[in-house]
C-alpha angles and dihedrals in degrees: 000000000000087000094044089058101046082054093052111096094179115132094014092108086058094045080044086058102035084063095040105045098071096048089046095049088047078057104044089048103057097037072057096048096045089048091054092052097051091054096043073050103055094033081056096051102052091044090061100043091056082052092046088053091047086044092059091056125099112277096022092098099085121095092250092053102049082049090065102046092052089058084051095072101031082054081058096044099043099069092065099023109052124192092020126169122201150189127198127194134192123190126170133203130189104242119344088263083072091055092087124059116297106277114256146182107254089210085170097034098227094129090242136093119255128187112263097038116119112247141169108267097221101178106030101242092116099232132099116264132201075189114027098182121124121227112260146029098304122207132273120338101357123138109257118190104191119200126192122185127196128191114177132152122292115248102241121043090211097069087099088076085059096054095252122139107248085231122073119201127193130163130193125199144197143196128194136152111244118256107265085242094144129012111273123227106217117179104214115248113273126218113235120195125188 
């Protein structure tokens, strides 16, 4: 009876699948997940730079109208991602040599700024800058970098088994130089020493 039993293989390709399902749906689940958000991504991505292209345009510069183009691209991203929260940023810079901090003079060569180095005042608040943009649309022809930031619910609720976080969070950004639609008034930089 013993021998005819260990001969028996009735019932193994079920024992086989009971240790291998849960493995293979873990899988399956976040090869899912990660696919989703590559697409919410993509689809993201090309919402804001359409926005960023309409932003850069005469008359978009106003808070209404930024407003509006923020719920532009949110309308394109909730119908796949449901229950989303989001954030949006503009910053402006007068030309793309004022992205980077604002350039100074290392006198103690230590590749930081220190209070008291001389340094190019970019965006005219006198003080020195690691980001020297300034909050909103800008006027015609600025530099305008545009971020937008989603959080929405992960897919499955069971990622958590995985490690993973039940929020996912992705951003986009953009940046474009404004339409010359009007003459710009630009101050020139000012040295500032002390």
């Amino acid at each position: 009876m013993i021998a005819r039993l260990n001969r028996d293989r009735r019932g193994a390709t079920f024992v086989e699948f009971a240790l291998l399902a849960p493995v293979l749906l873990l899988l399956l689940m976040g090869l899912f997940d990660l696919s989703y958000r590559s697409y919410v991504q993509a689809l993201l991505t090309g919402a804001l730079q359409q926005a960023a292209r309409n932003g850069t345009l005469e008359g978009n510069a106003t808070t209404s109208a930024a407003a509006a183009i923020d719920e532009q691209v949110i309308r394109q991203v909730r119908p796949v991602a449901a229950n989303l929260t989001w954030t949006s940023k503009r910053s402006y810079y007068r030309n793309y040599d004022g992205v980077d901090a604002e350039p100074f003079d290392d006198a103690n060569r230590n590749n930081k700024y220190d209070p008291g180095e001389c340094f190019t005042d970019m965006n005219g608040n006198r003080l020195w800058d690691a980001d020297p943009g300034l909050d909103g649309q800008g006027g015609a022809n600025d530099i305008t970098i545009y971020t937008v930031e989603v959080t929405y619910p992960r897919l499955f609720p069971l990622t958590g088994l995985m490690g993973l976080p039940p929020d996912q969070k992705i951003s986009a950004t953009s940046a474009l130089k404004n339409q010359p639609y009007d003459t710009q008034s630009t101050a020139a930089a000012e040295r500032i020493c002390g």
